[in-house]
N, C-alpha and C positions, 0 to 999 in steps of 0.2 A: 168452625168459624172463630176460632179463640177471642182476643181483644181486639180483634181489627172492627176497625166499621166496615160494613158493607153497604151497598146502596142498591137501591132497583135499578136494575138500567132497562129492563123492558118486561111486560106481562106479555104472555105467549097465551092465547087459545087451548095448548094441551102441550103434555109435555114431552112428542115429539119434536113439534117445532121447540122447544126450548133446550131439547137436546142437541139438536143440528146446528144451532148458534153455541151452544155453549164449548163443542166440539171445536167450532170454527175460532174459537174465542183462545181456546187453550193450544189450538196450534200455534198460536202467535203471540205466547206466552203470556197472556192473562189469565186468573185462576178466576174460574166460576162457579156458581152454587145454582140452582133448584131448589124452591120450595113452592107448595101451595098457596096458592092467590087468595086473598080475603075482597080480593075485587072480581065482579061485583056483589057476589053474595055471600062467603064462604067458603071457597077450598074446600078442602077434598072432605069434610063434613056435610056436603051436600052434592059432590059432583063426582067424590071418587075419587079416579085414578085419571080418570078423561077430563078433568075440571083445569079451570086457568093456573097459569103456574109462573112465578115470578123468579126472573133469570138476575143474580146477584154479583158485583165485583167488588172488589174491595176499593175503598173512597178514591187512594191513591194511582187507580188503573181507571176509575170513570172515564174521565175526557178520552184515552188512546181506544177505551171499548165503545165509546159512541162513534169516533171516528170510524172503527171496524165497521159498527155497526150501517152508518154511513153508507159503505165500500158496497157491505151485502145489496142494501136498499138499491143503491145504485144498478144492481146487477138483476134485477129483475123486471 
């Protein structure tokens, strides 16, 4: 994640679902990250490997990965 900011752009339930967006994310050329969720209790210190996990883009990709994100929502 060098000097860049990154920001949350969404907390997934496990980190299936945050794989399947983050997939969906870099096909469309945004670079995404995965890490353990400290929401709500802790991350993988308490939940593992199956615990909430927070999907990341870097500052300057936020707004077109909400829009993405959007599209997906939409699609369900």
């Amino acid at each position: 994640m060098k000097n860049e900011k990154w920001e949350v752009l969404d907390i997934f339930e496990n980190d299936t679902k945050a794989q399947i967006v983050k997939g969906f994310l870099n096909e469309n050329g945004i670079e995404a990250e995965i890490r353990d969720s400290t929401v709500p209790y802790g991350g993988s210190a308490i939940f593992g490997a199956t615990g909430p996990k927070e999907l990341l883009v870097k500052s300057e990709d936020l707004e077109e990965a909400r829009s993405l994100m959007d599209e997906i929502n939409r699609k369900e």
